[in-house]
N, C-alpha and C positions, 0 to 999 in steps of 0.2 A: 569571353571570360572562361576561365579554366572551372568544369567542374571541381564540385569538392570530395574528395573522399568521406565515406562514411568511418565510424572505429571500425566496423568489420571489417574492411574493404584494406585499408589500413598496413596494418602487419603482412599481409600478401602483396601489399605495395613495397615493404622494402624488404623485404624477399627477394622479389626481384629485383630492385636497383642494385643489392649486396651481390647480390649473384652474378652481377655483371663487371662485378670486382677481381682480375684474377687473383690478387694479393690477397683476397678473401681466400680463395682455393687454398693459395699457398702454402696461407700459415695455418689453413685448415681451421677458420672461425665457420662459426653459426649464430643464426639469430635465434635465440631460444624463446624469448617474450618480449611484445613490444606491447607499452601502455603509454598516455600523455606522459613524459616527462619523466620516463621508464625504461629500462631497455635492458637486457638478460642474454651473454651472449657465452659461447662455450667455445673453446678449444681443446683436441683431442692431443693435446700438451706428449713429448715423448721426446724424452733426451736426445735420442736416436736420431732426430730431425731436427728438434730445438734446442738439442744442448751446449753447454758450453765445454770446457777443456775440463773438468772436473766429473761431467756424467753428469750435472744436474740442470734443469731445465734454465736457458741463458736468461736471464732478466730482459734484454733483448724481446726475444719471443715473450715476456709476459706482459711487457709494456705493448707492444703493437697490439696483443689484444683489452689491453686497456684504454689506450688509443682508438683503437675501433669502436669502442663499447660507447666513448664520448662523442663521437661524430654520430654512434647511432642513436643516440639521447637527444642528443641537437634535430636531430630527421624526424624524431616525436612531436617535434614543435614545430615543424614547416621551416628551420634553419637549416642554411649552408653553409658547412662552418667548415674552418682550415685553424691546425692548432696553432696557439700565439705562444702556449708556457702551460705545463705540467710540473706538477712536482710528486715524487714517487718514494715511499717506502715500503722497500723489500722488507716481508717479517718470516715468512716460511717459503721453502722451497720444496722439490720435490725430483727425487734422482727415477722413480717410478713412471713409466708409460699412464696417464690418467687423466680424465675428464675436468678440464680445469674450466670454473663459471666467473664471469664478470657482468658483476650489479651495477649499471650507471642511474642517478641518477640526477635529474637539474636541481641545481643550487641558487641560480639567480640568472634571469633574461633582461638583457636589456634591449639602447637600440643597436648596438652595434657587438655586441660581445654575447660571450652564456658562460656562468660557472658551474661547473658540472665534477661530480664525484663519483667513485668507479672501487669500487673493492673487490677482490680476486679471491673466492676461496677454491679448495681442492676438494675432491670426491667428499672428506670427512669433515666437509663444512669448517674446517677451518682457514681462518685470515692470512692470503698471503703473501697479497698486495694492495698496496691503499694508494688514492692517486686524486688528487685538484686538477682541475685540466681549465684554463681559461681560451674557449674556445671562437675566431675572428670570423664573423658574418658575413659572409661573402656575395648571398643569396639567400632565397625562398623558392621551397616548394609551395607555388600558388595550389597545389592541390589538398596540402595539409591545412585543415584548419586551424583557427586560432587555438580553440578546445574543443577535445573530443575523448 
């Protein structure tokens, strides 16, 4: 039987799983807070790497980190999830080099799926992307428990 992780134990657990992501590297996400059914993630957002043909950061880049944000919301829960369907509204963007955050959190578990929501603000806390993500169970981390 697979130990269980404690909460503290937890967040330094998917620390490392994330960090053995190099697509993590890539787009340059971080895990900023992880709690049950919570998850807090940031990318150092910069036209210069993520922009599109206009100088401002490509939706592209702000979806994968909203994307990311729901699979790390699913990892709260001891789910293995692979996305089924998202739906996304762009509201602000940003043509500036800056610290951009992504809030997920769970909407509804069942046995076989998770709804999960994810909203994107910028440095000035303001809303810049909003996101449903219905995400397909794939697996369990037997180390997460049920609640913690």
């Amino acid at each position: 039987m697979t130990k269980k992780l404690t909460a503290a134990e937890i967040p330094a657990w998917m620390h490392d799983r994330f960090a053995e992501n190099p697509f993590m590297h890539l787009a340059k996400i971080e895990i900023a807070e992880v709690k049950w059914g919570y998850a807090k993630l940031s990318m150092a957002a910069d036209p210069k790497i993520h922009g599109n043909r206009y100088g401002a950061v490509h939706g592209g880049a702000l979806f994968t980190l909203a994307d990311t944000a729901l699979g790390a919301v699913c990892y709260t829960i001891g789910a293995m999830v692979v996305t089924m369907s998202a739906s996304i509204n762009f509201i602000k963007n940003t043509m500036e080099k800056e610290m951009v955050t992504a809030e997920a959190t769970l909407l509804h578990k069942g046995r076989s799926s998770v709804v999960c929501k994810v909203e994107i603000f910028n440095q000035a806390k303001e809303l810049m992307v909003e996101v449903t993500g219905t995400m397909f169970i794939v697996g369990h981390f037997d180390e997460i428990p049920e609640k913690w």
